[in-house]
Backbone as ProteinMPNN parsed JSONL, in Angstrom:
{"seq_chain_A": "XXXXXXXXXXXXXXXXXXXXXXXXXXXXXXXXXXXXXXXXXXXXXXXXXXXXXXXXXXXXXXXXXXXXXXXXXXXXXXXXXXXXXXXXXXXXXXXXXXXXXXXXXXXXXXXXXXXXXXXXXXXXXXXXXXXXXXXXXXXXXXXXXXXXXX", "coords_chain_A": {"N_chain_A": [[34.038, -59.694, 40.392], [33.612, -56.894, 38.85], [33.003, -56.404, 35.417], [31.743, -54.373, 33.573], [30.707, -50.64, 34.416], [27.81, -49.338, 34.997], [26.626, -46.237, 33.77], [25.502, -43.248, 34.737], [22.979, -41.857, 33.22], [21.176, -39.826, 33.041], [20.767, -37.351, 32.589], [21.999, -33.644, 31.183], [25.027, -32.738, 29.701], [27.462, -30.304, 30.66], [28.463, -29.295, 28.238], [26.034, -29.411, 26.312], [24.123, -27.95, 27.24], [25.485, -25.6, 27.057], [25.462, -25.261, 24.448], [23.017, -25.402, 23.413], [21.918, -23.007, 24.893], [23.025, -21.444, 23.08], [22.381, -22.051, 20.549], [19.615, -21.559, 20.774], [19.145, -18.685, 20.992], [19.541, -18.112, 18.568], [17.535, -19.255, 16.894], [15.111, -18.334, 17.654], [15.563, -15.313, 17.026], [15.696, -15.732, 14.319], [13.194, -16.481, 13.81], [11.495, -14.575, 14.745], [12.704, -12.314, 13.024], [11.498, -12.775, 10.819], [8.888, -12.98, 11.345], [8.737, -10.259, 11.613], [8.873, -9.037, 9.209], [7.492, -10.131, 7.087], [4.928, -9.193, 8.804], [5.393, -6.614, 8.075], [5.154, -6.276, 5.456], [2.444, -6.987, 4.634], [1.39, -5.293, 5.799], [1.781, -3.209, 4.265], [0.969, -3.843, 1.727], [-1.967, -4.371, 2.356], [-2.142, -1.424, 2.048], [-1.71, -0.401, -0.259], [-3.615, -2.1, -1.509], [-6.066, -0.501, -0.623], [-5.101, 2.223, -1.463], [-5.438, 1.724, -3.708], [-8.053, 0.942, -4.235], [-9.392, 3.185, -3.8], [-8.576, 4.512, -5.789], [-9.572, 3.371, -7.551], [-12.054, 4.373, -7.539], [-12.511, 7.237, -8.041], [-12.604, 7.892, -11.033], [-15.308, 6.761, -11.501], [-16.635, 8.425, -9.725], [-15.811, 10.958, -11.225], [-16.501, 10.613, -13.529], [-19.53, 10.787, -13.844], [-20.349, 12.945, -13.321], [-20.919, 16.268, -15.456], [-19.371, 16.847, -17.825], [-18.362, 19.711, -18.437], [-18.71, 20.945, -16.085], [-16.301, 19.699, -14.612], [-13.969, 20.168, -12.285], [-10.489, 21.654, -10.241], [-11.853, 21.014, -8.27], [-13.364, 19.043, -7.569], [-15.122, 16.54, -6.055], [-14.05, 13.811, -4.639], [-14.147, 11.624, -3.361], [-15.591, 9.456, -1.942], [-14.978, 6.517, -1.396], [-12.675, 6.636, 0.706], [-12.126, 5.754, 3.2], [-11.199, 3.443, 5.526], [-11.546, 0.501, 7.478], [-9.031, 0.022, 9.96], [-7.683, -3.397, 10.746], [-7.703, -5.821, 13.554], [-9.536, -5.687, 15.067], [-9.543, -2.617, 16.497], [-11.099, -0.869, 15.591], [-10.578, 1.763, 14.642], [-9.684, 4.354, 12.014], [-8.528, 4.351, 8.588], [-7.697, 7.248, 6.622], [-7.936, 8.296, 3.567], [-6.446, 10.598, 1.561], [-7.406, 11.685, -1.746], [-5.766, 13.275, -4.542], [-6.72, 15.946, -6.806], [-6.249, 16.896, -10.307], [-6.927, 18.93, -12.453], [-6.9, 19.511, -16.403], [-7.044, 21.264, -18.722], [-6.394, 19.95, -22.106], [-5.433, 21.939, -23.723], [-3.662, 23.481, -22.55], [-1.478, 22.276, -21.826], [1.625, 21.27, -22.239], [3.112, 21.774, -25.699], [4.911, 19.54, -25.745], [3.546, 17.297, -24.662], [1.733, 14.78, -25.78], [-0.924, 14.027, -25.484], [-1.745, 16.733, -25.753], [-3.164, 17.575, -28.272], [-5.602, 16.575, -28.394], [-8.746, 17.446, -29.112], [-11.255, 19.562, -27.135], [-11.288, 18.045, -24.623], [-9.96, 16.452, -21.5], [-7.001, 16.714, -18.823], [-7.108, 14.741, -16.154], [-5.452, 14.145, -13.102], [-4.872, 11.912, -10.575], [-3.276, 11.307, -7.407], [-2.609, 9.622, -4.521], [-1.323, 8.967, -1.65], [0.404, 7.479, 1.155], [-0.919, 7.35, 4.02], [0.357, 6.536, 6.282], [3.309, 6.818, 6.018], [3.992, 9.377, 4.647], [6.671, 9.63, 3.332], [6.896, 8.283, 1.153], [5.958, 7.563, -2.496], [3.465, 8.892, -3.58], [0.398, 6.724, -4.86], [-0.175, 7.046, -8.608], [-2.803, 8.346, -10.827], [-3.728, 8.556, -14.668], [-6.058, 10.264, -16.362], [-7.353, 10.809, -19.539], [-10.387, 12.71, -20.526], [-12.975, 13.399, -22.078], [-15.337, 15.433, -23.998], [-17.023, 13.339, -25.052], [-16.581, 10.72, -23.314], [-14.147, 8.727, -21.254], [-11.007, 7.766, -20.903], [-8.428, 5.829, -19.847], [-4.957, 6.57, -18.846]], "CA_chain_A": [[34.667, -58.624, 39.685], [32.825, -56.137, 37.489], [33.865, -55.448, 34.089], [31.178, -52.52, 32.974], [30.149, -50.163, 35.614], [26.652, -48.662, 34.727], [26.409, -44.989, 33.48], [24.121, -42.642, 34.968], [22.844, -41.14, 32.004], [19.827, -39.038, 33.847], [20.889, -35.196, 32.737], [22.724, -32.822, 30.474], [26.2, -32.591, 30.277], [27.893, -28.683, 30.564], [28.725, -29.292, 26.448], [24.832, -29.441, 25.783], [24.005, -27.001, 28.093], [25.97, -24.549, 26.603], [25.128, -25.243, 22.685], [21.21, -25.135, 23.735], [22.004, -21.473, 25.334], [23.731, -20.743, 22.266], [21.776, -22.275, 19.482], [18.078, -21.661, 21.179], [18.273, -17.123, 20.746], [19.586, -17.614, 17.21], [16.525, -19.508, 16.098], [14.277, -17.406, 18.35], [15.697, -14.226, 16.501], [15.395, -15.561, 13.152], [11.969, -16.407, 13.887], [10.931, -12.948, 15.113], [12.489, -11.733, 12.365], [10.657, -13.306, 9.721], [7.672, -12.889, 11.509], [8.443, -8.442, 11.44], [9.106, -8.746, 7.76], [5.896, -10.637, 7.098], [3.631, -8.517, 9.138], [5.355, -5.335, 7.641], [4.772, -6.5, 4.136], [1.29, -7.566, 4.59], [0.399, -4.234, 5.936], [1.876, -2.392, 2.832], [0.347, -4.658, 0.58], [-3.142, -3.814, 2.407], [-2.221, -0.014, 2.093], [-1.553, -0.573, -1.673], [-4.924, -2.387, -1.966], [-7.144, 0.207, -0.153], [-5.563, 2.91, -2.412], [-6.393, 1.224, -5.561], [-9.716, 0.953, -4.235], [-9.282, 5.199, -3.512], [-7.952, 5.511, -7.063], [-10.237, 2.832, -8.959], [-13.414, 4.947, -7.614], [-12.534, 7.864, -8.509], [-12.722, 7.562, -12.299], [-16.493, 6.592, -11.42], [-17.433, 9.857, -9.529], [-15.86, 11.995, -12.083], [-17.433, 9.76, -14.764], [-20.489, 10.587, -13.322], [-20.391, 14.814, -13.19], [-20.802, 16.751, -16.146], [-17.781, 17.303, -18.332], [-18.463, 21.481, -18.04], [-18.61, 21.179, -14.11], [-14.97, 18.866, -13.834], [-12.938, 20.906, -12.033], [-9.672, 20.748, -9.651], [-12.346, 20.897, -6.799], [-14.344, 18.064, -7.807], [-15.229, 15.238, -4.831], [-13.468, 11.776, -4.883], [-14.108, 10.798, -1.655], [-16.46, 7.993, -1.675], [-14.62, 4.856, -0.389], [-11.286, 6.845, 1.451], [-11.813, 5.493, 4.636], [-11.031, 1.957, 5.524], [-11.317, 0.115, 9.335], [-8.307, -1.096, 10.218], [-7.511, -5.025, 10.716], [-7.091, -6.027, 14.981], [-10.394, -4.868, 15.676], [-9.63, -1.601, 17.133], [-12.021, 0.123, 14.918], [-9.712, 2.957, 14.47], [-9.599, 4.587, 10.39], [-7.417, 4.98, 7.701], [-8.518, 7.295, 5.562], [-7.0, 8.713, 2.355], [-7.402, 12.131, 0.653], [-6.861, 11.907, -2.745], [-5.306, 14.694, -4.393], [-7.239, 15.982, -8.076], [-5.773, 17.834, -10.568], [-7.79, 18.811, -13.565], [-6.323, 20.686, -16.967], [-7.158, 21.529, -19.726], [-5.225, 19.632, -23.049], [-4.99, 23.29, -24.599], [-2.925, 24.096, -21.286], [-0.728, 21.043, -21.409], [2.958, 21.677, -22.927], [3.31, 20.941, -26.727], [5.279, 18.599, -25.922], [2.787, 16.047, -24.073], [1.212, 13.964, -26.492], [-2.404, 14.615, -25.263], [-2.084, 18.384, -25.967], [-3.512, 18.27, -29.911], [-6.911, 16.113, -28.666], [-9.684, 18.899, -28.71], [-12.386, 19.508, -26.361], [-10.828, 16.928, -23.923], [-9.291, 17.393, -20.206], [-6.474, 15.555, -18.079], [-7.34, 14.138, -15.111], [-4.505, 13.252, -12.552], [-5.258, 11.407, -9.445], [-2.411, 11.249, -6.924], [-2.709, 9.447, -3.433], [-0.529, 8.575, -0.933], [0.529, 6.955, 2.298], [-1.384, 7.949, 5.254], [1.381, 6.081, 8.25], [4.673, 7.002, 5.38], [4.538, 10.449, 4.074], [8.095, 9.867, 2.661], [7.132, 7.064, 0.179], [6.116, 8.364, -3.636], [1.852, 8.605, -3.632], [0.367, 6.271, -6.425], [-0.96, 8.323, -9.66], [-3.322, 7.893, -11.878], [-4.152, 9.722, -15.288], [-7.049, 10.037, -16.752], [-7.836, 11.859, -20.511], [-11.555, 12.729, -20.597], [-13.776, 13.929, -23.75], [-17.144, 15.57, -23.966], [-18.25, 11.762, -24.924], [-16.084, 9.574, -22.646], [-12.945, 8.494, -20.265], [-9.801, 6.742, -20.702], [-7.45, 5.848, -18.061], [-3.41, 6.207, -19.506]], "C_chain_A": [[33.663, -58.051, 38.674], [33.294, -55.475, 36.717], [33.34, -54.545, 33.339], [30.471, -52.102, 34.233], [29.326, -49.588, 34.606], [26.928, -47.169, 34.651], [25.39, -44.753, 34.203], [23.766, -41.887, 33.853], [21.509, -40.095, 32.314], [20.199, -37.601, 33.198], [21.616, -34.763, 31.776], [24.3, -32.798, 30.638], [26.538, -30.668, 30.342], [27.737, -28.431, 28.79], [27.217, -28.692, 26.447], [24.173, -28.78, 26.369], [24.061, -25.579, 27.191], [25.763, -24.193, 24.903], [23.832, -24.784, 22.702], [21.086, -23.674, 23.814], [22.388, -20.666, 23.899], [22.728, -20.488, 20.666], [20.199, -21.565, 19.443], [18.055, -19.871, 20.61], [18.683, -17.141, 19.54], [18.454, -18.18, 16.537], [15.324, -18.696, 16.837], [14.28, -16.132, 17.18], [15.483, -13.835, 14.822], [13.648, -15.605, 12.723], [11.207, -15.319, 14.05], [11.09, -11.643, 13.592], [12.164, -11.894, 11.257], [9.1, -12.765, 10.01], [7.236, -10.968, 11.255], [8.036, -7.77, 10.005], [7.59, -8.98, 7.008], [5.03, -9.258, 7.158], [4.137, -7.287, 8.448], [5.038, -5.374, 5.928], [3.208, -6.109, 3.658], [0.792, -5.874, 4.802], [0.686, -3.056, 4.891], [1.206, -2.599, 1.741], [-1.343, -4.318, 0.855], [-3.093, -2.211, 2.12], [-2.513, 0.448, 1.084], [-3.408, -1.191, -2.171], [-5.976, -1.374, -1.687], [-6.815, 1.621, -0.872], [-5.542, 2.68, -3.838], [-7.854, 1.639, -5.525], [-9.93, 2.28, -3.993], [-9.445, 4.963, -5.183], [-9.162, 4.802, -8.023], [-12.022, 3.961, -8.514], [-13.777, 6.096, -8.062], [-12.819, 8.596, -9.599], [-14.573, 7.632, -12.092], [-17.294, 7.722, -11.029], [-17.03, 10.788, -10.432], [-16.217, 11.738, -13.332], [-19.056, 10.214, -15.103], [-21.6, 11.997, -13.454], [-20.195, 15.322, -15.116], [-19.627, 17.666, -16.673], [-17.865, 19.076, -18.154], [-18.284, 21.943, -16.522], [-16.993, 20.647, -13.858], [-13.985, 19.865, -13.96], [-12.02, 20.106, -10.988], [-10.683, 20.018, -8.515], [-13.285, 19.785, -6.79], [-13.963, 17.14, -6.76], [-15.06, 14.053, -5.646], [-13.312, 11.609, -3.945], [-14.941, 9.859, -1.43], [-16.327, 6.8, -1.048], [-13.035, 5.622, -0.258], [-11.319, 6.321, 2.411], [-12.13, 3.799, 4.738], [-10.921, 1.641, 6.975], [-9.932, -0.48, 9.347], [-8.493, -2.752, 10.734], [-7.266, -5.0, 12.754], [-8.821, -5.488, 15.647], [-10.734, -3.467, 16.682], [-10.285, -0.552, 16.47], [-11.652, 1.455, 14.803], [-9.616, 2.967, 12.41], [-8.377, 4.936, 9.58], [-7.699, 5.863, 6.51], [-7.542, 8.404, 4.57], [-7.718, 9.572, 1.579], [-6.826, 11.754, -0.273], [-6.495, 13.314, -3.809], [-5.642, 15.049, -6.302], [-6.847, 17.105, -9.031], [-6.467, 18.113, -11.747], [-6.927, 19.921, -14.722], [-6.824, 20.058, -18.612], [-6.633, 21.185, -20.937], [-4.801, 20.7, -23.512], [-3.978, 23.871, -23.792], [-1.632, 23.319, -21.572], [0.735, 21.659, -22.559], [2.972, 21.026, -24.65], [4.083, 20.191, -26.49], [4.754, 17.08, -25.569], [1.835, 15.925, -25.593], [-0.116, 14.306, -27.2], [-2.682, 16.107, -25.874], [-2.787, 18.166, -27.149], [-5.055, 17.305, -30.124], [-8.008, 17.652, -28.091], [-10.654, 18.31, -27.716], [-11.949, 18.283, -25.221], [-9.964, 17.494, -22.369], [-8.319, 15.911, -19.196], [-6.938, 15.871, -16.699], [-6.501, 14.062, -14.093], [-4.795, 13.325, -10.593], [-4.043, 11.264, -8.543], [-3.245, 10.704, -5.443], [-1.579, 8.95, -2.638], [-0.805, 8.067, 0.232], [0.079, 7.487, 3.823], [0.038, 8.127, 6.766], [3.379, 6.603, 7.705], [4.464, 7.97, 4.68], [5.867, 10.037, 3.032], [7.829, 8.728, 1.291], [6.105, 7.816, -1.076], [3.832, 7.429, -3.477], [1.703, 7.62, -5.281], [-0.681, 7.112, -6.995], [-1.66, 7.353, -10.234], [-3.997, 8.974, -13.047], [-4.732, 9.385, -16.467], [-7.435, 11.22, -18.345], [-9.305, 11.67, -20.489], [-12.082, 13.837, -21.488], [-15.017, 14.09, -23.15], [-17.65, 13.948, -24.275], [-18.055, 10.369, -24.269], [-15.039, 10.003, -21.693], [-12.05, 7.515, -21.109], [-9.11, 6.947, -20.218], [-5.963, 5.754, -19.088], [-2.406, 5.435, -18.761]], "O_chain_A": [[33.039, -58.707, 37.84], [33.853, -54.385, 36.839], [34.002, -53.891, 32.534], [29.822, -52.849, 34.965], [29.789, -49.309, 33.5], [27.566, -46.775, 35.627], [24.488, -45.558, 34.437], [24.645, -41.064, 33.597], [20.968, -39.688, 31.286], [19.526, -36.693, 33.686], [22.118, -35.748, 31.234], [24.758, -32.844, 31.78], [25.638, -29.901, 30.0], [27.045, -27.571, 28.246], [27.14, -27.471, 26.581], [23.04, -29.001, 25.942], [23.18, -24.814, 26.799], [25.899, -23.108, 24.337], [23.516, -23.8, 22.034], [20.351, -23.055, 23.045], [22.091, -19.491, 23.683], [22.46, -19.493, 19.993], [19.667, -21.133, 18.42], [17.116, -19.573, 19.872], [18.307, -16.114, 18.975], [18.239, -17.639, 15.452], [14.425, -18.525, 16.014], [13.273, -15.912, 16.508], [15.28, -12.786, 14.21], [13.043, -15.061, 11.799], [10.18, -15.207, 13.381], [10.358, -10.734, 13.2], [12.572, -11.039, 10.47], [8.328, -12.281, 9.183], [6.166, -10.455, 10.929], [7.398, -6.774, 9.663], [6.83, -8.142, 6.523], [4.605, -8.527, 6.263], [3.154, -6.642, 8.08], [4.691, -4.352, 5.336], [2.822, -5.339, 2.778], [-0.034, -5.331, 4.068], [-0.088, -2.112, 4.729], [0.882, -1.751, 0.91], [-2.049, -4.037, -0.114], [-4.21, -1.723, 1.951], [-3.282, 1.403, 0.972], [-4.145, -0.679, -3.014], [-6.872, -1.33, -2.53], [-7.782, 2.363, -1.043], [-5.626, 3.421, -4.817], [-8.569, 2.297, -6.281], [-11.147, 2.47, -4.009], [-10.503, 5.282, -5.725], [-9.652, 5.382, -8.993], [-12.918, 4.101, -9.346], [-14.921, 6.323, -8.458], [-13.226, 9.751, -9.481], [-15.12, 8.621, -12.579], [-18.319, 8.08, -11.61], [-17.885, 11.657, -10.6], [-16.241, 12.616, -14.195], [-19.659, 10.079, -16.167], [-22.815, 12.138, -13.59], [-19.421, 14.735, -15.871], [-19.127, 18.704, -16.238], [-16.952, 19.461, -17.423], [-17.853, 22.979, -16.016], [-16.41, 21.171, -12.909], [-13.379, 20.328, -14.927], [-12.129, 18.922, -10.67], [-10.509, 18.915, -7.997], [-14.03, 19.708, -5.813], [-12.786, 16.892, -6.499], [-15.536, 13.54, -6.659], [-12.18, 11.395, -3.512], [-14.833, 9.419, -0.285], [-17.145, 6.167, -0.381], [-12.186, 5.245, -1.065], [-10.168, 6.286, 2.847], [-13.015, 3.141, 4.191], [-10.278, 2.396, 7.704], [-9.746, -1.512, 8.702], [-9.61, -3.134, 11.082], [-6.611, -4.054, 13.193], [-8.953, -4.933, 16.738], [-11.735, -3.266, 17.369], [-10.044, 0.619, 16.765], [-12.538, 2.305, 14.883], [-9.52, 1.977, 11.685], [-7.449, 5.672, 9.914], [-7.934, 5.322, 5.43], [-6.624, 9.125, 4.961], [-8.852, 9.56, 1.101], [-5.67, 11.382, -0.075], [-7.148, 14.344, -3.638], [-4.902, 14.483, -7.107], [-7.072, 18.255, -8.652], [-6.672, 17.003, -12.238], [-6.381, 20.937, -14.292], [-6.895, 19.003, -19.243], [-6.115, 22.225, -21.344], [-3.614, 20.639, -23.835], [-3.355, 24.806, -24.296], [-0.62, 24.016, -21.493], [0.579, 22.408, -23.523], [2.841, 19.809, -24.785], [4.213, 19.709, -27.615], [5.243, 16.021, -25.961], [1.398, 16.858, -26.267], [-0.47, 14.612, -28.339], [-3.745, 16.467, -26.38], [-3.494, 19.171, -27.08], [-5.638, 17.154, -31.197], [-7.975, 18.449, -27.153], [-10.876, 17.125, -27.466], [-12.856, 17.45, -25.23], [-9.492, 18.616, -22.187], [-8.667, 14.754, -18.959], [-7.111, 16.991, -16.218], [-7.277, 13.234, -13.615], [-4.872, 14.23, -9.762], [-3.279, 10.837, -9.409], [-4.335, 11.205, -5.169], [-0.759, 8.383, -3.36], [-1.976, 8.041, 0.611], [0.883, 7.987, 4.609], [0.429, 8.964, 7.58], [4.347, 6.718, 8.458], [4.779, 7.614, 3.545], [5.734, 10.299, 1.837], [8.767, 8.49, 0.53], [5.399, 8.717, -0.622], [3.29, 6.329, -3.368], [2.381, 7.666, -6.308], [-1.627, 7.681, -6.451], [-1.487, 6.136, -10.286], [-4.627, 9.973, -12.7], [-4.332, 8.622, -17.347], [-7.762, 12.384, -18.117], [-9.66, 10.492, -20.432], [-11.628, 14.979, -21.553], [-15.625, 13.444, -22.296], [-18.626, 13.477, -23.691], [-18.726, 9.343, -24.385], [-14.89, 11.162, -21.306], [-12.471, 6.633, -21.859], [-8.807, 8.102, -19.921], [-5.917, 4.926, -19.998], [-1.31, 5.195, -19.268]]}, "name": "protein", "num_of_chains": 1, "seq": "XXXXXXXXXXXXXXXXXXXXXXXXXXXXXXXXXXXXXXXXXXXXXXXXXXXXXXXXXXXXXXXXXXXXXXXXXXXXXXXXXXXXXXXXXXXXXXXXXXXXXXXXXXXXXXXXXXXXXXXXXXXXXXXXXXXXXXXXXXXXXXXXXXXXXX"}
């Protein structure tokens, strides 16, 4: 007489089957979407770095030009263009946008207006791949004997 018959225990049952099917595309999906968020971060965060590096050079070429010559039309193009990352040697390159005025111009109500002989600066760039997102500024008072960034 036999009082335990042996299990086959070799395989899956339907239960575990069906949890696997169930459980397996929700960690798939969270995974994917961690990984979109990531890479879309990362490449904002490089977009943000490459126009700093637009905006911090700028300051330097118009540093550079004689306060009587700085106009709107003055060149800040020196380091706009950047390789992209993936090696497809394809560019990103960024116009920056220069506005030059006069403090005597400027509204009594700005601050700056009542320094003499002096001129604002304002640097604006933006998003090459997002048009719709707000360019970063930068503004600059400049004197016959210097710069400062505001």
């Amino acid at each position: 007489m036999v009082l335990f018959k042996k299990i086959n225990n070799a395989g899956f049952t339907i239960v575990e089957l069906v949890m696997s099917s169930v459980i397996f595309p929700i960690i798939v999906i969270g995974v994917t979407s961690t990984y979109d968020t990531v890479r879309n971060q990362y490449t904002i965060s490089r977009q943000l770095n490459e126009i700093y590096a637009v905006l911090s050079a700028c300051p330097e070429v118009d540093r550079a030009l004689e306060y009587s010559s700085l106009s709107s039309g003055t060149n800040c193009y020196p380091n706009n263009s950047f390789v992209t990352e993936g090696g497809s040697g394809k560019l990103y390159t960024y116009f920056p946008n220069l506005t030059v005025t006069d403090t005597t111009s400027l509204p009594s109500s700005d601050p700056l207006q009542v320094i003499p002989d002096s001129k604002i600066v304002n640097i604006s760039v933006g998003y090459p791949k997002n048009p719709t997102i707000a360019p970063l500024e930068l503004r600059m008072l400049i004197t016959r004997n210097g710069i400062g960034q505001l």
